[in-house]
Each structure stands twice: as structure tokens, then as C-alpha cells.
C-alpha positions as CSV (number, residue, x, y, z in Angstrom):
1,X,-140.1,-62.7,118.7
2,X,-138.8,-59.4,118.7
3,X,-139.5,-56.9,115.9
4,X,-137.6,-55.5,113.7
5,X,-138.8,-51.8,114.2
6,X,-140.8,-50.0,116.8
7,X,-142.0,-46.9,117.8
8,X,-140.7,-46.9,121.4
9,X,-138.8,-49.7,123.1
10,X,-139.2,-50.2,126.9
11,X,-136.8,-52.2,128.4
12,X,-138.0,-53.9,131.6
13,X,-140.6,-55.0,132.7
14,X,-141.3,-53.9,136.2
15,X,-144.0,-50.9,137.5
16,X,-142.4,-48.7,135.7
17,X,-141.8,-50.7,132.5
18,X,-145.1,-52.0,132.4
19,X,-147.1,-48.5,133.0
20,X,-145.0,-46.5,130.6
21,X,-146.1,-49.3,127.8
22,X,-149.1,-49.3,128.6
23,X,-150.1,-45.4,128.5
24,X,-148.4,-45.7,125.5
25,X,-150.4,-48.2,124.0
26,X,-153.4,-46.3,125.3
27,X,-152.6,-43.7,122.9
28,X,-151.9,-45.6,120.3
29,X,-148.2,-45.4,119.9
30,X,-146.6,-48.5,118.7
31,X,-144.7,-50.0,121.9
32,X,-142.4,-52.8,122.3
33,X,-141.8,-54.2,126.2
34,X,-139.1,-56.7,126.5
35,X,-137.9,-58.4,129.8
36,X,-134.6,-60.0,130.6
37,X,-136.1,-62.4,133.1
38,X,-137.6,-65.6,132.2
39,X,-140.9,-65.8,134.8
40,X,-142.4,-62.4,136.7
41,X,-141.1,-62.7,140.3
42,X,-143.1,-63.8,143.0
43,X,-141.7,-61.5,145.7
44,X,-141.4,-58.2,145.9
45,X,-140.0,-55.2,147.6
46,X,-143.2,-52.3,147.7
47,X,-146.1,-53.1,149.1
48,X,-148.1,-49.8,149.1
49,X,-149.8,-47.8,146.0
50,X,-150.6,-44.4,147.7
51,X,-153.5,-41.7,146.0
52,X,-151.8,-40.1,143.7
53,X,-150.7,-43.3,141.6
54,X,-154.4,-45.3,142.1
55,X,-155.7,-41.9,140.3
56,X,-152.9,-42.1,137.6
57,X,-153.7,-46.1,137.1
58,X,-157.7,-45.4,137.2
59,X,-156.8,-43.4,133.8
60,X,-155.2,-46.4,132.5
61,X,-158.1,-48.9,133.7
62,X,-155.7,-50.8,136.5
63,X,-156.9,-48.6,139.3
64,X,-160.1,-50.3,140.1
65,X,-159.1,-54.0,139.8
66,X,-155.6,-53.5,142.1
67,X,-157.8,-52.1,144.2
68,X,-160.1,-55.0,144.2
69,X,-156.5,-57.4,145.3
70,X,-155.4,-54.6,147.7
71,X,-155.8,-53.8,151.2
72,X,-156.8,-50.1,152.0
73,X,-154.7,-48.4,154.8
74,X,-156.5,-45.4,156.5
75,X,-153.5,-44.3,159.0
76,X,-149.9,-44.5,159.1
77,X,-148.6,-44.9,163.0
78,X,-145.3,-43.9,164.0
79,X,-144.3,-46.2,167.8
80,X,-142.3,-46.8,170.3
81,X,-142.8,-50.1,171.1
82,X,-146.2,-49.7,173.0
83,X,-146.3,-45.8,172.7
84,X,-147.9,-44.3,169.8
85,X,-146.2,-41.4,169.0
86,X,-147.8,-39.8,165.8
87,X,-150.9,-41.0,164.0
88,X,-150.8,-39.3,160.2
89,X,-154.5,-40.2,159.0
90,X,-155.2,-41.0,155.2
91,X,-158.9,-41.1,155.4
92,X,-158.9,-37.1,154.4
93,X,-157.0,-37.2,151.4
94,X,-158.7,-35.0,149.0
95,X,-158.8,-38.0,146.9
96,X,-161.5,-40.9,145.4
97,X,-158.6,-42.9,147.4
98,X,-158.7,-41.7,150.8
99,X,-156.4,-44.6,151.3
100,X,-152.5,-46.1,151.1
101,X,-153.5,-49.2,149.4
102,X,-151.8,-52.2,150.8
103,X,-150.1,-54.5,147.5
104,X,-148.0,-56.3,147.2
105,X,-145.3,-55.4,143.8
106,X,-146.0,-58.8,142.0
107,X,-150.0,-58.0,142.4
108,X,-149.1,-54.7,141.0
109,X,-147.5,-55.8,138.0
110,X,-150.1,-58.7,137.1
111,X,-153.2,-56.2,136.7
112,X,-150.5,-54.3,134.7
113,X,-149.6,-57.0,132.7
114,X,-153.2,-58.1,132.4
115,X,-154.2,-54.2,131.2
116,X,-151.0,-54.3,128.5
117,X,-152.1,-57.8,127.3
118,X,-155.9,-56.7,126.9
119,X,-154.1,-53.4,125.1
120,X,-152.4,-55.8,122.8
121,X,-148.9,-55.6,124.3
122,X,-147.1,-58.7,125.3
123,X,-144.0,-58.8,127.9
124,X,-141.1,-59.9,125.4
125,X,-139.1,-62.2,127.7
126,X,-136.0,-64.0,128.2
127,X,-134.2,-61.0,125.8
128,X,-130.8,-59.5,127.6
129,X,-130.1,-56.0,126.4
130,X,-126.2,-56.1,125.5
131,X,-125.6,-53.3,123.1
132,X,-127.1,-50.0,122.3
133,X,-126.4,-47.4,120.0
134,X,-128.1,-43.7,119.0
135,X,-127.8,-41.7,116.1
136,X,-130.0,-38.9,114.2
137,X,-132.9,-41.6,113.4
138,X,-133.4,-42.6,116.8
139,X,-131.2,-46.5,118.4
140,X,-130.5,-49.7,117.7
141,X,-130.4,-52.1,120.6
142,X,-128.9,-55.4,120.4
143,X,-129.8,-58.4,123.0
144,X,-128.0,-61.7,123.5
145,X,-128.3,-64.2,120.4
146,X,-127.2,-61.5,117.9
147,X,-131.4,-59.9,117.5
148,X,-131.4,-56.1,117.0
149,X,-134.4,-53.7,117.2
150,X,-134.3,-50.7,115.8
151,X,-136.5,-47.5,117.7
152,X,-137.4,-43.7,117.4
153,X,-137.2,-44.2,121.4
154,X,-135.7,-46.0,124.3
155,X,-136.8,-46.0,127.6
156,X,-134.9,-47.3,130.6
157,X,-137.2,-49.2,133.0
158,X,-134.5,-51.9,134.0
159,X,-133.8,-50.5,137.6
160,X,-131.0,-49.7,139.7
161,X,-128.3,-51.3,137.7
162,X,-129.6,-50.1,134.3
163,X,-128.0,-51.9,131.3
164,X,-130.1,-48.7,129.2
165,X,-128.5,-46.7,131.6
166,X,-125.0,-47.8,131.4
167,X,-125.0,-48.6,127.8
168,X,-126.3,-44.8,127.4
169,X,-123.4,-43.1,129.4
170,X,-125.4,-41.5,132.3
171,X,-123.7,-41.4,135.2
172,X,-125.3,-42.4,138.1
173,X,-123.9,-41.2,141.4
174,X,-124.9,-40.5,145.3
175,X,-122.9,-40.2,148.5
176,X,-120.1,-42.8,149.3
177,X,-121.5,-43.5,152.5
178,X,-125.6,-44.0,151.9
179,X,-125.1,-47.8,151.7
180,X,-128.3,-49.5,153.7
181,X,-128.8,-53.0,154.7
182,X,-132.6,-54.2,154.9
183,X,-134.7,-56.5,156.2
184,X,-137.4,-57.9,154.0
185,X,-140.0,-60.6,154.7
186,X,-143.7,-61.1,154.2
187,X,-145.0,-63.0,157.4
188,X,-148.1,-64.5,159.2
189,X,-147.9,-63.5,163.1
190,X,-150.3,-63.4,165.6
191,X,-151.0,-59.7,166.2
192,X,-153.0,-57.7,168.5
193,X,-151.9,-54.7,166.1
194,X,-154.9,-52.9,163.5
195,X,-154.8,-54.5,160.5
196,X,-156.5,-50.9,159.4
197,X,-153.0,-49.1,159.6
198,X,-149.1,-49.6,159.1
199,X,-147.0,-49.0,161.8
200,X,-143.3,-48.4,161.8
201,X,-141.7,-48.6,165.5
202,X,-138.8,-46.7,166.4
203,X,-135.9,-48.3,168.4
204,X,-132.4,-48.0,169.5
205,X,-131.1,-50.6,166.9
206,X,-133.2,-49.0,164.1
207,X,-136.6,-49.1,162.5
208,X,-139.3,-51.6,162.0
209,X,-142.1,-51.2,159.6
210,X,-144.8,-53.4,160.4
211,X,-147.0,-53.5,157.3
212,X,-150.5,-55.5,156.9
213,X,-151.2,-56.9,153.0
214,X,-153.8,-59.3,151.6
215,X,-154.5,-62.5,153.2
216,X,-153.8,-62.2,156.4
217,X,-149.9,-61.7,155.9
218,X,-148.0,-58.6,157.2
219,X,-144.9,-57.3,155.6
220,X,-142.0,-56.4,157.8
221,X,-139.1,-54.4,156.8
222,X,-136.0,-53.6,159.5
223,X,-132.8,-51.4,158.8
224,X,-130.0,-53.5,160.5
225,X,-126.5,-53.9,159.9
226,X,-125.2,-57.6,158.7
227,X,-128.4,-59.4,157.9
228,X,-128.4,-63.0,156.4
229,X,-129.4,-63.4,153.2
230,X,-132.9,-65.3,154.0
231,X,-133.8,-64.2,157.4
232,X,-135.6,-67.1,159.4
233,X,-138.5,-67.1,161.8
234,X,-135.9,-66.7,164.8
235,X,-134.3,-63.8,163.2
236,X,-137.3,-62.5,162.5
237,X,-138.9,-62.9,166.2
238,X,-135.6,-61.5,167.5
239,X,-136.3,-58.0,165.5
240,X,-140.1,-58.1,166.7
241,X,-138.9,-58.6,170.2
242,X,-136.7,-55.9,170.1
243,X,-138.5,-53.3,168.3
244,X,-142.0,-54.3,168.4
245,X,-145.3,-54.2,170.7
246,X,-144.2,-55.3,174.3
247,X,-146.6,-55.8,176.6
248,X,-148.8,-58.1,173.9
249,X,-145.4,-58.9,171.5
250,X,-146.3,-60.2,168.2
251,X,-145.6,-64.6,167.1
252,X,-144.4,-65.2,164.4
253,X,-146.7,-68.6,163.1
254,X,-144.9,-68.7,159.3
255,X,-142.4,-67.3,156.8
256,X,-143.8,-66.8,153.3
257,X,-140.4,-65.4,151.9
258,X,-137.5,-63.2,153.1
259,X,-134.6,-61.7,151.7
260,X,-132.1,-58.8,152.1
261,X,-131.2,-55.8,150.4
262,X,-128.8,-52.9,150.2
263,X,-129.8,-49.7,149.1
264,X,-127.4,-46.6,147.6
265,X,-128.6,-43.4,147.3
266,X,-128.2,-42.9,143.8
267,X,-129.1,-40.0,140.7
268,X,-129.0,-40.1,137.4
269,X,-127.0,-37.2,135.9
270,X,-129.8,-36.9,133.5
271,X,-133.2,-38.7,132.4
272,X,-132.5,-38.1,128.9
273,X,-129.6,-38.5,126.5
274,X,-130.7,-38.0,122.8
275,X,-133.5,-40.9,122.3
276,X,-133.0,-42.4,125.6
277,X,-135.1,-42.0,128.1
278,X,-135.0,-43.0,131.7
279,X,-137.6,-43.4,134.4
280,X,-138.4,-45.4,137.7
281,X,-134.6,-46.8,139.8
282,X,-133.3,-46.5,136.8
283,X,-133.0,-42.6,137.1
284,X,-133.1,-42.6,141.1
285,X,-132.5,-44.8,144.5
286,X,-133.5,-44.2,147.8
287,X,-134.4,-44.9,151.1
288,X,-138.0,-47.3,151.1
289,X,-139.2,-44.7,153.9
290,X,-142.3,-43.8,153.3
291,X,-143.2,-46.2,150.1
292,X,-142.1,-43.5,147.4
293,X,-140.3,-45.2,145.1
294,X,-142.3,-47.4,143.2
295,X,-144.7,-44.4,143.2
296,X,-142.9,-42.3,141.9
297,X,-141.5,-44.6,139.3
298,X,-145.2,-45.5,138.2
299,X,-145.7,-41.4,137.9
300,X,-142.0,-41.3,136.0
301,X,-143.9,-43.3,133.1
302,X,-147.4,-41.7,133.3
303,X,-145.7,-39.0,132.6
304,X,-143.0,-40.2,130.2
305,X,-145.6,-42.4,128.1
306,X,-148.0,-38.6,127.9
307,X,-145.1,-36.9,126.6
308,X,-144.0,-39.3,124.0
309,X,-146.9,-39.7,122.9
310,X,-147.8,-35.8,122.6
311,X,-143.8,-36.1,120.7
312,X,-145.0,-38.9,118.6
313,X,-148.3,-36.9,117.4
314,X,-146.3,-34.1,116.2
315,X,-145.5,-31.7,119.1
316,X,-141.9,-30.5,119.3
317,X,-138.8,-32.8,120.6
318,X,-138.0,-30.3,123.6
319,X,-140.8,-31.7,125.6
320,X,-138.5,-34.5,125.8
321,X,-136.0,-32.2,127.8
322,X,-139.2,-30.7,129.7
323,X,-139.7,-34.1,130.8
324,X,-136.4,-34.9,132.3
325,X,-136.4,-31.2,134.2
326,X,-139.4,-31.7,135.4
327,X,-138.5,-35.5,137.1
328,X,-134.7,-35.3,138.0
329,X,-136.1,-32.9,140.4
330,X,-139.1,-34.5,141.9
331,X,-136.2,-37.1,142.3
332,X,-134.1,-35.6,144.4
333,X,-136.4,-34.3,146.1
334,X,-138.3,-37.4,147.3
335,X,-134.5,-38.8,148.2
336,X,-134.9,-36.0,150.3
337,X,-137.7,-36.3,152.1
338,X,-137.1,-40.2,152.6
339,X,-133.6,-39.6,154.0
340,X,-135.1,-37.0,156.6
341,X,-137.7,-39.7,157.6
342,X,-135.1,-42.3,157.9
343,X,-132.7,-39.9,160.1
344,X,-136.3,-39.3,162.2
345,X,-136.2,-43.4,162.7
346,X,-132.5,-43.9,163.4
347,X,-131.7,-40.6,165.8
348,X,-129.1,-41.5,167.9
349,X,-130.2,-41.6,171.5
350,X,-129.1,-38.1,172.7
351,X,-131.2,-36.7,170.0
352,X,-134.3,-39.5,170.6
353,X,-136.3,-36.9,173.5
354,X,-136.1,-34.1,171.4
355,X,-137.4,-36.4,168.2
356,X,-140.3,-37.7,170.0
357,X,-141.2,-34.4,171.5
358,X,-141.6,-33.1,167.6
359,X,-143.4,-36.0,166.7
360,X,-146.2,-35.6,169.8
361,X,-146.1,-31.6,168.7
362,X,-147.3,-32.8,164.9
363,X,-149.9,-35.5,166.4
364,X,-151.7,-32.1,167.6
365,X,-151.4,-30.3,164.6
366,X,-153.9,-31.4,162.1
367,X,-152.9,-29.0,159.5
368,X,-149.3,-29.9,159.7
369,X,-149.7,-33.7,159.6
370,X,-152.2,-32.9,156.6
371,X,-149.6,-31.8,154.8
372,X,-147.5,-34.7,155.2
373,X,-150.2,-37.2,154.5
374,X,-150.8,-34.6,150.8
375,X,-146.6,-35.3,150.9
376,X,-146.6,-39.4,151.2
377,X,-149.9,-39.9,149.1
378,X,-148.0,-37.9,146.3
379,X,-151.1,-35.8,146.0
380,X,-148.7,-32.9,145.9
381,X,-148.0,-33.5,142.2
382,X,-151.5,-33.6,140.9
383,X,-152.6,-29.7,139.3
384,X,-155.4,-30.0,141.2
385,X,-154.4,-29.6,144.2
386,X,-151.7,-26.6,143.7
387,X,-154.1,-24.7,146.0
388,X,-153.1,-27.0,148.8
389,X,-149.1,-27.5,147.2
390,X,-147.8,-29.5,150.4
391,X,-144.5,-27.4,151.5
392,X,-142.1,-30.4,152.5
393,X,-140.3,-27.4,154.8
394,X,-143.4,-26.8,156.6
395,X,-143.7,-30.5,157.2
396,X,-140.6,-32.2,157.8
397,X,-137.4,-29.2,159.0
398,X,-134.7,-28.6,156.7
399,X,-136.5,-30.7,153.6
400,X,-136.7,-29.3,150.2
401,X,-140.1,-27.6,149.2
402,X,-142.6,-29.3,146.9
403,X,-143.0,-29.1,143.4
404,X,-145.4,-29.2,141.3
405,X,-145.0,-31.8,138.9
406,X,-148.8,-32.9,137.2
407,X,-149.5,-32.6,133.9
């Protein structure tokens, strides 16, 4: 039953949702989470929790048993089909996760669930956000059967098409053309491929990521143009056969699940508008290169959950604004750096010799593909390691530069 009152209401119940109630609750601010879906889902689009966010979970206790479910990744291969191009190596992060840990998003948001629940925090579900309204004392949110809850705080966890969002009057806007169709499917093939790595092969009809999870299953996720809506086993050998291993090609022996998806490029105008607050898809889309986006979503709440709570115990309001400065930013700037990867992946042929040429000049450059790993561990963000601030212009031409973003 929802409350009446509350300190800070998160609405959704995803990564993001969940982490931002739960470093809340951690520091004792009173935190409602409410869900509009019925059950968790059972599928999922991420699949990898890189350094930086294991370090941020292992302050809120969920580091150590995702790691337990998870699959530890030491190197990240870039391919064409039976040509390793580029190898960018984890197992030097300077990190207590040396790693991209293999996950997939349900997992994720069960030991996060678990962690809320042992906090005290329930997920608040079936409850559809319908109205929302701010004045000097904070919002009033309405959901479907006529309940209201009244809070000092609203965050907007509920993803790409934010209700919080909408209902809040942020626009939310990207180019016309950055529409993507994708691939998704978690698989059991017969592989000669390490199960110690993820691969991603590069081919004339687009990408393949080749991703190993849990359990013997590997996650596959393809850029093409008109997918079906649940991609069969023939669909799915047809993409391996294309774009995957050739001399020893891959078998497919079962579908778990597949789907499709289209991704905008998308950026909030702002993360904040009076008490509302966004973080996670809500506030950005982008390209899945590279896994940053629930990363940096989980990091959006870290950080938004630290600075409420530092608000709630008495410290001034701009640290609100401080907060959306700082992500809007990062934001962009991981859109960035996962469009320039997924232009890498989809150069049109003319371009393909040059491309591969850059990408055997980085394979003998430790420190340059150093930076990169820093780059897609998120590592780049932590204080820590401002001595070694990853510049994304030294890494990947034309990018923006890093920020620093830790607190």
C-alpha cells in the first residue's frame, strides 16, 4: 500500500531505481520505490557490470554476491570473423575487479532487490504514475486508482519513455536519424570461442557481439535493419554465419529468449526540474556499444541517492543542481564515445582497411588500449584515479575528453 508521505519517491524499479533506493536507505533517508509492472522481468537487455559499478555496489553490500552469480570477463576481443584484430585486456584494471563481470540485468536487479528488502524497502508494484505536480513543499504524484503520495523528492528511474519525465516537462531530444534496430537473444551454441572474453566481430552487414554469461549461455546482440520481433534459431544461425567464426562456425543447440529493439539517441534537457530528479534512460539513450548504459545509470543513482541524502541532512539545495551538471555531461559524453565505437563497427567498406589498420596500431600500444579499458570499466570517474584520468581523445579520435565525475 502506498504511503501517504515520503521522504523521496523513486519511480521504477530497474538498476537504476533500485540502487538509488537503496543508497538511500543506507543513509537512512526515508525512501519509497514503486513499480508499474506487475512481476520483475525475466529477460534483459545488459549483461555486463564493469569495475567502476562492482566498486560502487561493494559500498552498498551487492558487489560481492552479484559477483558470486556473475561471470568474470578478463578481455574484450574486437574480430573479423577468424582475425583477431584488437585484444583490450581487463585483467590490469587498477581495480579489486580486474574484470567486466558477465550478468545478466534480471540477476542484477534481484541481489538489488534482495539488498533493498534486507534494508527494509519493498518494490511497491502494480502502481502506474499518471499525474504529477511540484510546488514550494516538494510533489504530489498520483497513480491509477485515484492514490496520491506526497514527497520532498522525485526521482525518475522509469526509463526511456519516462512518465516522471514527461509529466515533469523535460524535453528529451537527439538526432532525427539515430534510430537503431537490434538483435537480442541469450543462446546455447556449440562454441570453440573463450568463454574467458567477449568478442564483437566486425562485418559488412554490421556488428555481432558475442557475449558469454552464466550457465553455459552466451548472449548475442547484432545491429541489422528489419529484424522480427522474436528472432528464431534460423535467424539467429544466419547472423553467426555471416558475421561469426568461419573456419570452426558456431551451432546454435537452443533459444532461451530473443527479442528486438530500437534505440534513439536521446538527452534530457536537464536532470533536474525543481524536486524532480532524473537518472539512468530516463535522462539519456544510446548506443549498447561497449555496455555503458546500465553502468552509468547505476552510477546516476550512487551519486543521486549521496547527494540527497547530504540535501536531506541539512546541506544546501544547490547540490541538487551540482548534481545534474555534473551527469548531463558524463551523459553526453558516454553517447559519445558509444557512437564512435559503433561508427568503428559499421565503417562502410572504403573506410574498413584504414579501420582495421588503427585497430592492429592500438593492439601494440599497451598504454593506449589501457586507456580505453580505464574508459569502458568507467574507472575514469572514480577520484582515485584522476592521476591516470583516461583522455577519450587519446583513445578513440575525435571523442570528447574525460571527466571527472566521483564523489
Amino acid at each position: 500500500m502506498l504511503p501517504e508521505r515520503t521522504d523521496v519517491l523513486v519511480v521504477g524499479a530497474g538498476p537504476t531505481g533500485l540502487t538509488a533506493a537503496l543508497t538511500l536507505a543506507r543513509r537512512g533517508v526515508e525512501v519509497t520505490l514503486i513499480e508499474q509492472r506487475e512481476t520483475p522481468p525475466v529477460t534483459s537487455r545488459a549483461a555486463v557490470v564493469h569495475a567502476y559499478t562492482l566498486e560502487l555496489l561493494d559500498r552498498l553490500g551487492a558487489g560481492a554476491p552479484l559477483v558470486a552469480r556473475g561471470l568474470p570477463s578478463v578481455r574484450f576481443s574486437i574480430r573479423d570473423r577468424d582475425h583477431v584484430l584488437f585484444t583490450l585486456p581487463f585483467d590490469r584494471l587498477p581495480s579489486r575487479h580486474p574484470y567486466a563481470l558477465m550478468v545478466s540485468q534480471s540477476v542484477t536487479e534481484e541481489v538489488l532487490t534482495e539488498r533493498l528488502a534486507d534494508a527494509g524497502v519493498p518494490v511497491l508494484r502494480p502502481y502506474r504514475l499518471t499525474g504529477l505536480r511540484h510546488d514550494g513543499d516538494g510533489a504530489v504524484a498520483w497513480f491509477d486508482g485515484g492514490a496520491s503520495v506526497r514527497a520532498r523528492w522525485v526521482i525518475g528511474a522509469d526509463g526511456l519513455r519516462s512518465t516522471v519525465r514527461e509529466l515533469a516537462g523535460i524535453p528529451f531530444t537527439g538526432p532525427a536519424d539515430s534510430a537503431e534496430s537490434f538483435v537480442l537473444a541469450d543462446v546455447r551454441v556449440d562454441s570453440t570461442l573463450p568463454r574467458d572474453g567477449a568478442s564483437v566481430f566486425l562485418a559488412r552487414s554490421g556488428p555481432l557481439v558475442w557475449a558469454p554469461l552464466p550457465d553455459g549461455r552466451v548472449r548475442l546482440v547484432a545491429t541489422v535493419a528489419d529484424p522480427p520481433a522474436e528472432p528464431d534459431a534460423d535467424y539467429l544461425q544466419r547472423l553467426l554465419d555471416e558475421r561469426g567464426p568461419a573456419r570452426r562456425p558456431d551451432r546454435i543447440r537452443e533459444v532461451l529468449w530473443s527479442s528486438r529493439f530500437r534505440l534513439h539517441r536521446q538527452l534530457a534537457e536537464t536532470f533536474r526540474r525543481g524536486p524532480v530528479l532524473l537518472a539512468g534512460d530516463s535522462g539519456h539513450a544510446h548506443s549498447p556499444a561497449g555496455g555503458q548504459g546500465m553502468n552509468l545509470g547505476i552510477s546516476d543513482a550512487v551519486d543521486l541517492g549521496e547527494t540527497l541524502a547530504d540535501v536531506r541532512a541539512g546541506g544546501p539545495d544547490r547540490l541538487l543542481d551540482e548534481y545534474a551538471a555534473r551527469r548531463r555531461p558524463l551523459a553526453h559524453e558516454v553517447s559519445d564515445f558509444a557512437d564512435r565505437l559503433t561508427r568503428l563497427a559499421t565503417a562502410p567498406p572504403a573506410l574498413r582497411p584504414a579501420r582495421d589498420l588503427l585497430l592492429r596500431l592500438f593492439a601494440v600500444l599497451p598504454p593506449a588500449r589501457h586507456r580505453i579499458a580505464l574508459r569502458l570499466s568507467g574507472l575514469h570517474q572514480r577520484p582515485a584515479a584522476e592521476g591516470s584520468n583516461v583522455a577519450l581523445s587519446d583513445a578513440v579520435p575525435g571523442a570528447v575528453p574525460g571527466r571527472r565525475t566521483g564523489r
